[in-house]
C-alpha positions as CSV (number, residue, x, y, z in Angstrom):
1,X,0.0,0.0,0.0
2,X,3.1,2.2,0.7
3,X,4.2,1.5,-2.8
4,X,1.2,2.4,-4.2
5,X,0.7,5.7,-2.7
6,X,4.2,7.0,-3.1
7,X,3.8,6.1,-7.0
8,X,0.0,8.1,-6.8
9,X,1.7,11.0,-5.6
10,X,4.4,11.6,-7.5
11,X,1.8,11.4,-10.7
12,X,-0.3,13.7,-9.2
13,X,2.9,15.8,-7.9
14,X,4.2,16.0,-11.6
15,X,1.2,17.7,-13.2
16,X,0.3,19.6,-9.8
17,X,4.0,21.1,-9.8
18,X,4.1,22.4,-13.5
19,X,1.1,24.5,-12.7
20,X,2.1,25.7,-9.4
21,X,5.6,27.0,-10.8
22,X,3.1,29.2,-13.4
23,X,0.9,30.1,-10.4
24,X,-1.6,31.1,-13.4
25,X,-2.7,31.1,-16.8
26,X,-1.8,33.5,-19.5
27,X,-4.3,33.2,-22.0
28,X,-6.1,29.4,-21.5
29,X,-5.1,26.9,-22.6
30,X,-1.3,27.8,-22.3
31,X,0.2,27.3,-19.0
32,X,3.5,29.9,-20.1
33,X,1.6,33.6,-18.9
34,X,2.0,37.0,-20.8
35,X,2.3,40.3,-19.7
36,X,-1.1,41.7,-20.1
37,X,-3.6,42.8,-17.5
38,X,-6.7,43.5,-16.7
39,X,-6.7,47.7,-16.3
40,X,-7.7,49.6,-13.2
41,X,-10.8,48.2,-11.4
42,X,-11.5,45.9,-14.3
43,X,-12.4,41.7,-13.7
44,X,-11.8,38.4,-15.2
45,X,-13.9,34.9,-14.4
46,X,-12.1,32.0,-16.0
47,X,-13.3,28.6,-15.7
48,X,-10.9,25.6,-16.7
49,X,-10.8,22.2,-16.7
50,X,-7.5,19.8,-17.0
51,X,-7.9,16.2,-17.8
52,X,-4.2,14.4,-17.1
53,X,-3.7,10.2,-18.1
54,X,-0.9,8.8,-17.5
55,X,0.5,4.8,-17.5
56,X,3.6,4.1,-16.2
57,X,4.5,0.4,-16.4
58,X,0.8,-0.7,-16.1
59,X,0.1,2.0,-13.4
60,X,-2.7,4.2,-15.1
61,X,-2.7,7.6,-13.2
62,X,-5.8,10.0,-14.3
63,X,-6.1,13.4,-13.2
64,X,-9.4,15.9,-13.5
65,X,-8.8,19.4,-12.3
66,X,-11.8,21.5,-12.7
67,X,-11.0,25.1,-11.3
68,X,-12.0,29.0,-11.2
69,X,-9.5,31.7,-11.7
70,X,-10.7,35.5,-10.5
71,X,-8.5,37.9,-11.8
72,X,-9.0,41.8,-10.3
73,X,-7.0,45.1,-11.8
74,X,-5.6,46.6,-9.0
75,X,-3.8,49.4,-10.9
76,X,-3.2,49.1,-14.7
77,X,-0.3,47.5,-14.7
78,X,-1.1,45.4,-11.4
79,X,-3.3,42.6,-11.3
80,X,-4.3,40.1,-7.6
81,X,-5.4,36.6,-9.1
82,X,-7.0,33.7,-6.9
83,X,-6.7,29.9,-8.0
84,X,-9.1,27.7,-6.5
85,X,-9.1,23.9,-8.0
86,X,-10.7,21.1,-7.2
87,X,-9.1,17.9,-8.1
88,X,-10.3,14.1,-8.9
89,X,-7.3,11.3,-8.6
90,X,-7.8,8.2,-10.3
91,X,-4.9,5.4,-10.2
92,X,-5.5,1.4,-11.5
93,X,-3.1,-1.0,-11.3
94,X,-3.2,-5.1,-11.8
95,X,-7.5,-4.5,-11.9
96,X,-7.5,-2.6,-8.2
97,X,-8.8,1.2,-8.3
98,X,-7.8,3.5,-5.7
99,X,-9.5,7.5,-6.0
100,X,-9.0,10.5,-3.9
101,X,-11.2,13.4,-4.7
102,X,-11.2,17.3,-3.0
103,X,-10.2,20.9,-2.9
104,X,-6.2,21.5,-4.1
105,X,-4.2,24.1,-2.7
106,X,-5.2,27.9,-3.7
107,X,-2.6,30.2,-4.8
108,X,-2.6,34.2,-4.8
109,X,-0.9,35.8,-6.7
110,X,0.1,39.2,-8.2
111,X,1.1,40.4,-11.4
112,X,2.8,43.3,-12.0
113,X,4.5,44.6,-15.3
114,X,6.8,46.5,-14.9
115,X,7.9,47.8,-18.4
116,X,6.0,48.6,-21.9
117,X,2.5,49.4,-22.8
118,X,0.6,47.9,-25.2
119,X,2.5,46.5,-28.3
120,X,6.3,46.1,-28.2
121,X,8.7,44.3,-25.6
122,X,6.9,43.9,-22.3
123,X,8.0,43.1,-18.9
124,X,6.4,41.8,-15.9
125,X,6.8,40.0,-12.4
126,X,4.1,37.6,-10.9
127,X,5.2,36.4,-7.0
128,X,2.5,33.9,-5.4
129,X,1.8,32.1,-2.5
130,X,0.0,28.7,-2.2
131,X,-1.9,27.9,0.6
132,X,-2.0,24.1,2.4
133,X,-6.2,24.0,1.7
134,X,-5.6,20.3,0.0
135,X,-4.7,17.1,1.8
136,X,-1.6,16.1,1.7
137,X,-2.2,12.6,3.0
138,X,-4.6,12.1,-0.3
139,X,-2.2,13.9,-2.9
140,X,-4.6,17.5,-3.1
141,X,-1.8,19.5,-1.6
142,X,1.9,19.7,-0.6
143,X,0.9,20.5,3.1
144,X,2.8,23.9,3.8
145,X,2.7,26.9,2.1
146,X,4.7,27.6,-0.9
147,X,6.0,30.0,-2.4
148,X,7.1,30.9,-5.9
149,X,7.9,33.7,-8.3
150,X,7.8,33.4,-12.4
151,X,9.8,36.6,-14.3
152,X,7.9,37.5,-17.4
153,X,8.8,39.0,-21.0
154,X,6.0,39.4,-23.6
155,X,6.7,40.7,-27.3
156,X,2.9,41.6,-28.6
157,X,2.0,42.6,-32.2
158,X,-1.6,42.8,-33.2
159,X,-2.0,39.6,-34.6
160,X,0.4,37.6,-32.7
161,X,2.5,37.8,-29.5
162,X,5.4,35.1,-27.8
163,X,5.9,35.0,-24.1
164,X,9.2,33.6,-22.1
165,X,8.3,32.4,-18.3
166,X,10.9,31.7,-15.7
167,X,9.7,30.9,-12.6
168,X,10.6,29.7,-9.2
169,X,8.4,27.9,-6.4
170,X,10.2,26.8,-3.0
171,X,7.9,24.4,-0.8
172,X,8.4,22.8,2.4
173,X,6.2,19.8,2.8
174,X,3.9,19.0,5.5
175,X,4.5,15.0,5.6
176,X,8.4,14.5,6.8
177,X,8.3,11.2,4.1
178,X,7.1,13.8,1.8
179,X,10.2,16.2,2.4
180,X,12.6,13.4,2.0
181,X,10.8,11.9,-1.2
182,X,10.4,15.3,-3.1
183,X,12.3,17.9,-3.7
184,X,11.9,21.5,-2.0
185,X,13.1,23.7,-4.7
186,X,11.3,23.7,-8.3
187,X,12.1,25.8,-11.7
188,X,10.5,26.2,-14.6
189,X,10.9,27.6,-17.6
190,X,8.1,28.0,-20.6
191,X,8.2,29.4,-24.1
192,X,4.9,30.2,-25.7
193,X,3.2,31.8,-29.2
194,X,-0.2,33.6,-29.9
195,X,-1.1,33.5,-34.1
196,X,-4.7,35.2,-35.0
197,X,-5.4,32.4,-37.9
198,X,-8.8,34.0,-38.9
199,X,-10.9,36.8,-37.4
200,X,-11.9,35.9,-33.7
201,X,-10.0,32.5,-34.4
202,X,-6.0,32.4,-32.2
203,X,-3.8,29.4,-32.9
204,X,-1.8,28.9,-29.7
205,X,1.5,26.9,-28.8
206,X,3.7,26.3,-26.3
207,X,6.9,24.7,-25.1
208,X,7.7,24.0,-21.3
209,X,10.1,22.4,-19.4
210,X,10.3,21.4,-15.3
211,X,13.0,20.7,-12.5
212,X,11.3,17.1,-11.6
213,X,9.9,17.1,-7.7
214,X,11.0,13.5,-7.4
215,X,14.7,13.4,-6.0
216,X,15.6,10.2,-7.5
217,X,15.3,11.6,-11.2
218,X,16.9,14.1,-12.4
219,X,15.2,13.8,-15.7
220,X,13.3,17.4,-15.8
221,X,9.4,16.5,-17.1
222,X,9.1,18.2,-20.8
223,X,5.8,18.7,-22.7
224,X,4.4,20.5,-25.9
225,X,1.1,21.9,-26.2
226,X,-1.2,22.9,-28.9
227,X,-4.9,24.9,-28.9
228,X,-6.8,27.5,-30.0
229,X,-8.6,29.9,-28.5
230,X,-12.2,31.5,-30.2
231,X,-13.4,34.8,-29.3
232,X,-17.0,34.5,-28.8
233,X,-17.6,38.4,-28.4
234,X,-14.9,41.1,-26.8
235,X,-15.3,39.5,-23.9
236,X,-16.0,35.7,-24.2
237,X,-13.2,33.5,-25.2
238,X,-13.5,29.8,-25.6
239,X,-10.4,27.7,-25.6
240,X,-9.3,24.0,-25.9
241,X,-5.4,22.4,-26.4
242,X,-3.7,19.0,-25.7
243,X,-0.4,18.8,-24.1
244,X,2.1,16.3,-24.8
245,X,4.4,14.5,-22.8
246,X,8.3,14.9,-24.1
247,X,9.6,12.2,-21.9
248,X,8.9,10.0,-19.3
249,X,9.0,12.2,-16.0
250,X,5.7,13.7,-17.5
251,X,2.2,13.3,-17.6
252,X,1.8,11.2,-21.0
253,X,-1.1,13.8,-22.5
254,X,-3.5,16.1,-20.7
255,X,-6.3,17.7,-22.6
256,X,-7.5,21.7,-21.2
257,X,-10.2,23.4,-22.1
258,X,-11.9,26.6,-20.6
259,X,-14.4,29.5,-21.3
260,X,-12.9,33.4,-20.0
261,X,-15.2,36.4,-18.8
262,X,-14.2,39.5,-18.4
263,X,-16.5,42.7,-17.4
């Protein structure tokens, strides 16, 4: 049983950790963030969903994530975003099902950009903190507050724009087998592209790559990911994308898909 849930966790720690280094979304589906924000006393609702399957030597991990993003302009170049998911964990191995289901750790975060307006080289910083709200004994949450910060560059044209993430996330878990399993200190780095195909119609694309949270690889999980994103009016967007596991560390595919607000 030991075996079992050390092998659950670390499929569930895999995909949870990729997002948590990218404490949010730029534009859904991509994980990699941009620059932009919301404007002065201005709102965004976004509602995702993140379906992860994995099999690992005839271990079949699945994943849903279902969760709400609120996004508020603070200034016009300052932005406070909450992350609240909700997660379903689904691992079969040799006919035997074992599930876990509850709320994941929130994050809160900030976004501030620091340099450029509008179209051009842009600039920003995002730090967050994540909050121990999941259990940890069930593989919803890490236990202890982390913490993490992502630098930001965004190079925006009309019809297209590509964003660069780096980001940082330092955790200390709450489960002492936990904290010798899994390691404390996590980078990321993410490389993404926005292409307006057709009017209303974005083609989006990203690259992103992960220091892996397991300390007996050091094999960082890699992925590719591929979507578009429709704009229903000015301020509805509906999105969907795949993602792609590059090697074996990662989460063999993952489908997103999500529908934005903003008023």
């Amino acid at each position: 049983m030991k075996g079992k849930k050390h092998l659950f966790f670390i499929a569930a720690l895999c995909s949870i950790l990729i997002l948590r280094a990218v404490p949010s979304f730029g534009a859904h589906p991509l994980l990699t963030d941009d620059t932009f924000t919301q404007g002065k006393g201005k709102s965004q609702v976004e509602m995702s969903f993140l379906y992860d399957s994995d099999d690992d030597d005839g271990i079949k991990t699945e994943i849903s994530r279902p969760k709400a993003q609120f996004t508020y302009g603070l200034l016009d170049p300052l932005d406070i975003i909450l992350e609240i998911p909700y997660l379903f964990l689904q691992q079969t191995q040799g006919g035997e099902t074992t599930s876990q289901n509850g709320i994941g750790d929130i994050t809160l975060s900030l976004k501030w950009r620091f340099f450029g307006e509008k179209e051009g080289l842009q600039f920003a910083i995002k730090p967050s903190v994540t909050f121990p709200t999941g259990d940890e004994e069930k593989g919803l949450g890490f236990g202890r507050e982390a913490y993490g910060i992502t630098l930001i560059s965004t190079f925006d044209r009309e019809a297209w724009c590509v964003s660069v993430n780096l980001g940082y996330l330092y955790n200390e878990y709450g489960l002492q087998s936990n904290r010798d399993a899994y390691r404390q200190d996590i980078w990321f780095a993410g490389l993404s592209g926005q292409l307006r195909v057709i009017e209303k119609l974005w083609l989006v694309g990203e690259v992103g790559v992960a220091r892996n949270p397991d300390v007996t690889s050091d094999t960082p999980p890699a992925y590719i990911l591929g979507g578009f994103i429709h704009e229903i009016t000015k301020n509805v967007d509906l999105d969907i994308g795949y993602r792609y596991g590059l090697n074996k560390p990662m989460v063999d595919y993952s489908i997103l898909s999500g529908i934005t607000i903003r008023f």
